[in-house]
C-alpha positions in Angstrom: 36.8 8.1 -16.9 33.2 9.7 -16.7 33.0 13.4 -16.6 30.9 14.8 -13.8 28.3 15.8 -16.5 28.1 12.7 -17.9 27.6 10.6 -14.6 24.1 13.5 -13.6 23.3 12.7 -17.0 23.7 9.0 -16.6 21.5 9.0 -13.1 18.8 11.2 -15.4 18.4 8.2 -17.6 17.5 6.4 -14.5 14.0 5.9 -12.9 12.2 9.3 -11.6 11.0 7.3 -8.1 12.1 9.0 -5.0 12.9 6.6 -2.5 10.8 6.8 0.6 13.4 5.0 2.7 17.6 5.0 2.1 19.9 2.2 3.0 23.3 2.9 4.0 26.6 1.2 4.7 25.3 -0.2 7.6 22.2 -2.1 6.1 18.6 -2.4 7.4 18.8 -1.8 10.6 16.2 -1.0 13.2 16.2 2.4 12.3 15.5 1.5 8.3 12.8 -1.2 9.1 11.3 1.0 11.8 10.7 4.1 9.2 9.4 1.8 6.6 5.5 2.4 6.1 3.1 -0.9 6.6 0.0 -0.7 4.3 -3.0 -3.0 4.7 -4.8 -3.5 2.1 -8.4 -5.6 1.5 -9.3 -8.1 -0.7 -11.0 -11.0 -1.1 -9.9 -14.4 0.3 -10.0 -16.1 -3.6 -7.0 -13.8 -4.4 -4.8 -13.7 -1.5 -2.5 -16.5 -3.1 -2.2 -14.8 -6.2 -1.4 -11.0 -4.7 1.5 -12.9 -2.7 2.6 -14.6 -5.7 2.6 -11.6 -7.7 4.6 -9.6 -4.9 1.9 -6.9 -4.2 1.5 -8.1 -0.8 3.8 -9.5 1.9 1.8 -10.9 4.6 -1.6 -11.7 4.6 -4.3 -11.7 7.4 -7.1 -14.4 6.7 -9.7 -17.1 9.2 -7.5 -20.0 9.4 -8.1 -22.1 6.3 -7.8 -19.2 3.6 -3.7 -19.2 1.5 -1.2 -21.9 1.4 -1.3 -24.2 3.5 2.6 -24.9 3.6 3.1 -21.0 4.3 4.3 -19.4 8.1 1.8 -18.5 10.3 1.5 -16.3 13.5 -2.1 -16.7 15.2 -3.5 -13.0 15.9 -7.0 -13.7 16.9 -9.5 -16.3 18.0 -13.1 -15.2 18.4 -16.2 -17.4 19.9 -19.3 -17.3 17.4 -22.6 -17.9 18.4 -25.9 -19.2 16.4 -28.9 -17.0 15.4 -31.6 -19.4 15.1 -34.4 -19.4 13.0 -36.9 -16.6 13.4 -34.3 -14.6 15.1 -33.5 -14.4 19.0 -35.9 -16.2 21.0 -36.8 -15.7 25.4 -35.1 -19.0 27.0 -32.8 -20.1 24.3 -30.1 -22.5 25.4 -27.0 -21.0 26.4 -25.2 -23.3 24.2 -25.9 -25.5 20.7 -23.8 -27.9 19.0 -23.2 -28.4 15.3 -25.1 -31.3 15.3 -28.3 -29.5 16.3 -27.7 -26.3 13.7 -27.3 -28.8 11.0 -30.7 -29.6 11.6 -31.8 -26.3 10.6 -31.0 -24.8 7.0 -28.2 -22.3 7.5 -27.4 -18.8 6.2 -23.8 -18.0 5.0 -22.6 -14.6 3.7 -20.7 -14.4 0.3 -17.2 -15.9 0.2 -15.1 -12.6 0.4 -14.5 -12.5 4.1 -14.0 -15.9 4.8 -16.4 -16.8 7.0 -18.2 -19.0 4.5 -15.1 -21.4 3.7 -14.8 -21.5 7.6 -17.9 -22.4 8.5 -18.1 -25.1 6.0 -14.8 -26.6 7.4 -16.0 -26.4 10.4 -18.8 -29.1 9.9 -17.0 -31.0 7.6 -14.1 -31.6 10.1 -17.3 -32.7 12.5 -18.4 -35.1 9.9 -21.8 -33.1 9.5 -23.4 -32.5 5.8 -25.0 -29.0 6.3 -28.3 -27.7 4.2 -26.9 -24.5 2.4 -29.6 -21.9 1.7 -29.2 -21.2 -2.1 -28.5 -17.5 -1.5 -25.5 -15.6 -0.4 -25.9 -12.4 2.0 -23.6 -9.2 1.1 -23.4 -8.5 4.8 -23.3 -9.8 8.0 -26.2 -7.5 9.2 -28.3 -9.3 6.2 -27.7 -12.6 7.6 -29.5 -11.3 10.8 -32.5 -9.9 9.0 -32.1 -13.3 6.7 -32.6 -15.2 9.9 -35.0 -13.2 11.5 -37.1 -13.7 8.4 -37.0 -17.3 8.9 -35.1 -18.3 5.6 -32.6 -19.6 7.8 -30.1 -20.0 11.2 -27.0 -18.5 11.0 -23.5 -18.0 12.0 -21.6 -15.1 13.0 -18.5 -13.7 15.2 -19.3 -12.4 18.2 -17.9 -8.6 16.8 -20.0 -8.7 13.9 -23.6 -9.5 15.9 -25.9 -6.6 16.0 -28.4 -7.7 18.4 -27.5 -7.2 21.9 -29.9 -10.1 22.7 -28.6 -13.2 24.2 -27.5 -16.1 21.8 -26.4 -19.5 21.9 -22.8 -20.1 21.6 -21.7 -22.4 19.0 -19.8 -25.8 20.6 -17.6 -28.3 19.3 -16.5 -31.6 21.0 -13.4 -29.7 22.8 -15.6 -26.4 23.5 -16.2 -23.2 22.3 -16.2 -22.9 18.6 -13.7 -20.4 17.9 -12.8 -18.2 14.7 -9.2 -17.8 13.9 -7.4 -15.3 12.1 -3.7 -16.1 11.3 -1.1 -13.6 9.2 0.6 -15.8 7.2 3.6 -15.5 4.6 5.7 -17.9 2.4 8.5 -20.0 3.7 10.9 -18.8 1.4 10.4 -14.9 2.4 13.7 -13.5 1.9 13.1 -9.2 1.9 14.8 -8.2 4.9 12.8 -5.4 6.3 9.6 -7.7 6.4 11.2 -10.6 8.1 11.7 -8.0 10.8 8.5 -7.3 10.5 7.3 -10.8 11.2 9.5 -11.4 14.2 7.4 -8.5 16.0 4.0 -10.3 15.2 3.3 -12.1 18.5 4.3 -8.9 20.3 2.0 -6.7 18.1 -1.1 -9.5 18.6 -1.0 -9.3 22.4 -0.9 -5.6 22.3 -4.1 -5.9 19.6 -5.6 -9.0 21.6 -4.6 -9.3 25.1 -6.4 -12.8 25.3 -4.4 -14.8 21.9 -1.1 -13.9 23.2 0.3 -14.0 20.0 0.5 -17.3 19.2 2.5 -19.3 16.8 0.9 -22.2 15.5 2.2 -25.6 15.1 3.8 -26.0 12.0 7.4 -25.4 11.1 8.7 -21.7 12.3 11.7 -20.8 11.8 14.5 -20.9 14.4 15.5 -17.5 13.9 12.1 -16.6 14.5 11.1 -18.4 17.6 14.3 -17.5 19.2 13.4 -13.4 18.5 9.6 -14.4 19.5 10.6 -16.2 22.9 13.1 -13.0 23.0 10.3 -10.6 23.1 
C-alpha cells in the first residue's frame, strides 16, 4: 500500500507536459474533440508521406496526385487554370486553348514544392501529350509571369495565383475546363479518435470554405461510418 507521499512522488517521476486537453470517464466526446487545437502546418509535397508516416501530421492537404494513393480523401477544392502564352497577355487571345496547342509552345513550371509541377505534368501525360520543359524552375508563381512575359516560355497557373488582371485563355481538356484539385487526405487505417471526428466534418467545413466543391468525397473506398455522418450533415 503506497503512502500518499510516495504516490506525488511517483507522478514527479513522470513527464513534466501539461496536458492541453483532459479525457474523462466519459471519453472523447464532442466537447473534448471540439477543444482540441487544429494546426496546419506547410511543407513540401516530397515529404508529406513521410510526416504522416512519422505521426507529425494527421491529415494532409495536397493537388490531387501528391501522398498515397490508397489513402482517404475528401475533395476541398477545384480551381479552373488558364494559360499565359508566350510574350505574356496578348489583345484578341482565344477565350479558350487546349493542351494540344500549349504543348506546341515550351512551357514554364514553378519548382516542385507546391504541387503544381507534378500536376501539370499529369495532366498531359493522362492526354497522351509529351510537353517541352524549360530547363529552369521558377521560385514563384509571380516569376512564371515575368518568365513568360520574357518569352522563355507559356505557362500555367490557378486562377488565385494570376497577377494580371488581363484576360487569358482558359486551359481545356476533352470533358472541359481543366480544373486543379486539392484533396485532404489521410490513411485508411487512422485509428486516433479525436481526428476521425475531425474528418467526418470535412465536407461540411469545404462548402463553408468553397461554396462551389460542396465538399466532395471522391470515389474510392470511404468508410461507412463516414459517409453515413457526411450524408448526416
Amino acid at each position: 500500500m503506497l503512502t500518499g507521499k510516495q504516490r506525488r512522488h511517483l507522478r514527479a517521476l513522470g513527464h513534466a507536459l501539461r496536458p492541453i486537453v483532459q479525457v474523462g470517464k466519459d471519453g472523447i466526446d464532442p466537447g473534448v474533440i471540439a477543444a482540441v487545437e487544429v494546426v496546419f502546418k506547410e511543407c513540401q509535397v516530397g515529404e508529406v508521406n513521410a510526416r504522416v508516416e512519422a505521426q507529425q501530421a494527421d491529415i494532409v492537404v495536397t493537388p490531387r496526385g501528391i501522398g498515397n494513393p490508397d489513402w482517404i480523401r475528401c475533395t476541398l477544392y477545384r480551381e479552373r487554370l488558364r494559360y499565359i502564352p508566350i510574350g505574356g497577355p496578348r489583345a484578341g487571345a482565344p477565350a479558350r486553348i487546349t493542351l494540344r496547342e500549349i504543348a506546341r509552345d515550351r512551357l514554364l513550371l514553378p519548382q516542385g514544392v507546391c504541387g503544381l509541377a507534378d500536376a501539370t505534368r499529369s495532366m498531359f501525360a493522362d492526354a497522351g501529350l509529351a510537353i517541352d520543359e524549360y530547363p529552369g524552375r521558377a521560385i514563384s508563381y509571380g516569376t512564371l509571369e515575368e518568365w513568360a512575359e520574357l518569352g522563355l516560355g507559356g505557362t500555367i497557373l490557378p486562377e488565385s495565383k494570376l497577377r494580371t488582371t488581363a484576360p487569358l485563355p482558359i486551359v481545356t481538356v476533352a470533358t472541359g475546363p481543366a480544373l486543379l484539385t486539392y484533396d485532404a487526405m489521410w490513411p485508411k487505417d487512422l485509428l486516433t479518435s479525436h481526428v476521425r471526428g475531425f474528418t467526418r466534418k470535412l465536407p461540411a467545413l469545404a462548402r463553408g470554405l468553397f461554396p462551389t466543391t460542396q465538399g466532395i468525397w471522391s470515389s474510392g473506398s470511404v468508410p461507412r461510418s463516414v459517409q453515413r455522418s457526411a450524408a448526416a450533415r
